[in-house]
Every structure is written in C-alpha cells, then in structure tokens.
C-alpha positions in Angstrom: 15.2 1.9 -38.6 12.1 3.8 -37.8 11.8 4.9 -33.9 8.2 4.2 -34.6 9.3 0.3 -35.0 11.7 0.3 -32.0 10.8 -0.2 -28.3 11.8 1.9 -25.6 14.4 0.0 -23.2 13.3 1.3 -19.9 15.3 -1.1 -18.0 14.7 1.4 -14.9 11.2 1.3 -15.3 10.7 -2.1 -14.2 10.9 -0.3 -10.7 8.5 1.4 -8.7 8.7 5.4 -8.6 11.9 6.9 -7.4 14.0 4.2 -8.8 12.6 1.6 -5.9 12.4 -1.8 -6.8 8.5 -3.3 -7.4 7.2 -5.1 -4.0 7.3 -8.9 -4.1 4.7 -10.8 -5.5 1.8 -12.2 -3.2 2.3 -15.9 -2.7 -0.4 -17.4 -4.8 -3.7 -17.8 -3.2 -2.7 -15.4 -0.1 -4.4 -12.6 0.8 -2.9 -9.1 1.0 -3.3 -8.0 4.2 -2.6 -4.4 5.3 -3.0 -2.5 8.7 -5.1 0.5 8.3 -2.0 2.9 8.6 -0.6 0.8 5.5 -3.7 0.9 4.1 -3.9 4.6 4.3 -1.2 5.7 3.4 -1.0 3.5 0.5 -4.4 5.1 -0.5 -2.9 8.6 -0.2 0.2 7.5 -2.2 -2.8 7.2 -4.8 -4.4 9.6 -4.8 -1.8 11.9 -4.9 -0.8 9.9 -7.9 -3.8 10.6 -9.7 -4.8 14.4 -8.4 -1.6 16.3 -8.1 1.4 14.7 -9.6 0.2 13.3 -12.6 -1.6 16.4 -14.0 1.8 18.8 -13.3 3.3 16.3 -15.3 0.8 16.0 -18.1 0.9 20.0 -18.4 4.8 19.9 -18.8 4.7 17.2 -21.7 1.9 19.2 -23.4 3.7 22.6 -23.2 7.1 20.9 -24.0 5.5 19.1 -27.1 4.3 22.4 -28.5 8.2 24.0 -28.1 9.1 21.8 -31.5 11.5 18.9 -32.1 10.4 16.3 -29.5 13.3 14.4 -30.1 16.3 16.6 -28.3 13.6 18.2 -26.1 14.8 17.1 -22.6 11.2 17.9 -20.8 9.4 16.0 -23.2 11.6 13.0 -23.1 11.8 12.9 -19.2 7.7 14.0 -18.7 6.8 11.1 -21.1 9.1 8.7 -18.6 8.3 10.4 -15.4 4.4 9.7 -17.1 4.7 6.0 -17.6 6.7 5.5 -13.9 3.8 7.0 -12.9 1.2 5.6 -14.6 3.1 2.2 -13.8 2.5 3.1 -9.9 -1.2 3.4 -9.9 -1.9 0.5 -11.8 0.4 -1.4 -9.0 -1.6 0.3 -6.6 -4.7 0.4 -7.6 -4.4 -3.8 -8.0 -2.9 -4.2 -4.8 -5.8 -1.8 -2.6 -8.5 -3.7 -4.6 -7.4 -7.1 -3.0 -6.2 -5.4 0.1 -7.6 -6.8 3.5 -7.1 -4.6 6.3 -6.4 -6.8 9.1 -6.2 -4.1 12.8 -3.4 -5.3 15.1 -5.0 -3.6 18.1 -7.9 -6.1 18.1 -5.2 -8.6 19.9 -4.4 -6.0 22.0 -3.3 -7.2 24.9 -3.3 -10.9 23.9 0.3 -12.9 24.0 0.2 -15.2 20.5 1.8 -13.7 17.4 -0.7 -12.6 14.8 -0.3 -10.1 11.7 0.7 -6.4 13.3 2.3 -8.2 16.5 5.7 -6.2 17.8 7.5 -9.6 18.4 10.7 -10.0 21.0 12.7 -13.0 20.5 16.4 -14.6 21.5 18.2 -16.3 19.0 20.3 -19.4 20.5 23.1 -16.8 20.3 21.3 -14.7 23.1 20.9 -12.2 20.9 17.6 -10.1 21.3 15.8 -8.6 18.2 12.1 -6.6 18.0 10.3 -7.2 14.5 6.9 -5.8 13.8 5.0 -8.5 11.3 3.2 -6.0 8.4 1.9 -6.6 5.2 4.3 -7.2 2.4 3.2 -3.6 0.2 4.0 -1.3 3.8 7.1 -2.9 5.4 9.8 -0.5 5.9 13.0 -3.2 6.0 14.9 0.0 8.0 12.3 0.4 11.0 12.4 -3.2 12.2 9.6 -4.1 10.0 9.3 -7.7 8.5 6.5 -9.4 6.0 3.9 -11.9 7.2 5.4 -13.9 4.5 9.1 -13.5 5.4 10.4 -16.8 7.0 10.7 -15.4 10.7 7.2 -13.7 10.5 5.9 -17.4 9.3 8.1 -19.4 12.0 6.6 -17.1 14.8 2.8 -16.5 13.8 0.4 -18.6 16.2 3.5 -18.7 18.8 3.4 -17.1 22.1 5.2 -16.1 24.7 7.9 -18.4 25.7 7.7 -20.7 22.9 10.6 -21.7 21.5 9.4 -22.1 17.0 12.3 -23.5 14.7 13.4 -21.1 12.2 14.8 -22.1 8.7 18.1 -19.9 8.0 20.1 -20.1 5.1 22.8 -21.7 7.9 20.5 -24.6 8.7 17.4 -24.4 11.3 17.7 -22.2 14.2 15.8 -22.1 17.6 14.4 -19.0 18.9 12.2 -18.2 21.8 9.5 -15.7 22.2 10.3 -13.5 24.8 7.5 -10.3 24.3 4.2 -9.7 22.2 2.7 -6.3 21.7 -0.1 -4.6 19.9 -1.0 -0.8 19.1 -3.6 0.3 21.9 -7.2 0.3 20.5 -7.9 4.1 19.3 -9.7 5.4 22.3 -7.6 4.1 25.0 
C-alpha cells in the first residue's frame, strides 16, 4: 500500500512532550483556575514553544529533507515527530491559558477556611498528618505535595476551616479528617 494512504501510529503521541501523559480534562462547566506562578510558567512553557524550540526544530527537518531519501533519514523522521509533539503542546496550551482564571491565594492570606491555593494540614482518623497545597489541575506537581481543586480531598476540604472535621470518600469507604492548619503565600510586598 501507498504510505501516502496509511496513517502514522503515534501511540506515544497521545502524550504531552517528553513522553508525559496529557492533563485531565476540566470537569464540564468548571473553570480552569490557575495561580499566577502556574499561570506564568505555563505562559513561558509557550512561548518557548513557539520562539525557540520550534524553529531549531523546523531548521533541522528543512536541512535533513534536502540530504535525499526521507524515508531512512533518521533526523527527518524524529524532527517531523519532535514537530507534531510540539505542535500538539501549544495547541493544549494555548486552549487551556485562553480559559485560564488566575485565582491569587495570597488574597486569603491570613484567613483560616480552605480556598484554591490554601496549604492544608489535616489528621486522618489514623492520626496520621499530611500537608497538600490545592492548585489548579494544568500546574499540580503530584511529587511536591500538590493536589487538584478537583481531586476528592481538595473538594472534601474547600469551604472547611480549621478544626472541622469534612467526610472524605476513599476508595475504602468514607473517611473523617480534621483540619488542623490553613496557609496562604504572603501578599507580594509583605
């Protein structure tokens, strides 16, 4: 057959760059809120995108597609991939910053009810203690203690505060935990 007629099975390109699976998608109707360091570096992830990696990219495909047979020519095969990862990428994230609302945790600075941005301390009914800061769902880093407003702990404690005890919905039946600290980032300036 043709390769013109074929499709290109980029089962790996399903995923974000660097082999990183896409972010969830929004709950319909919700809003896709963002703290301004999200926000910004989500922007810069962009724009970098677009002014720098893109265009080394686009020079290597164009000098590898002059070097001849296309087909056996390793740069031009993994440029034309890197290309559509790429260009994958900024569609994602040009779509997601268009609808972003940047919600600041440091206007609840100081305030003890869980809101998006909130550095939340709770007890389990095991005593154990755990610190979660709620974020958007496109800038949560799983590693750092991070959670999504939409995960089911962020959604059990938003609107609590301290020393409320909010029922959480576990995979091992419902679970009480109680809110032991709320913190926000400091207002820039203070």
């Amino acid at each position: 057959m043709n390769k013109a007629f074929t499709k290109d099975n980029d089962s790996a390109d399903d995923n974000d760059n660097d082999g990183a699976p896409a972010a969830p998608p929004l709950p319909t109707g919700a809003k896709n809120y963002l703290t301004p360091q999200g926000y910004a570096r989500l922007r810069a992830e962009l724009l970098n995108l677009l002014d720098s990696e893109r265009p080394k990219i686009v020079e290597v495909v164009s000098w590898a597609a002059k070097n001849g047979d296309r087909s056996e020519n390793g740069d031009y095969l993994y440029g034309k991939k890197r290309l559509r990862e790429i260009d994958r990428r900024i569609r994602f994230l040009t779509l997601r910053l268009d609808i972003a609302e940047v919600a600041d945790p440091a206007l609840h600075f100081g305030q003890d009810q869980v809101f998006f941005g909130a550095t939340v301390t709770y007890v389990d009914e095991a005593g154990a203690e755990r610190t979660i800061t709620i974020k958007g769902i496109d800038e949560v880093e799983h590693l750092g203690g991070e959670v999504s407003w939409i995960s089911p702990v962020a959604r059990a404690l938003l609107k609590a505060r301290v020393g409320d005890e909010v029922l959480l919905a576990t995979p091992n039946g419902p679970t009480r935990i109680e809110v032991v600290a709320v913190r926000y980032p400091a207002p820039p300036g203070d």
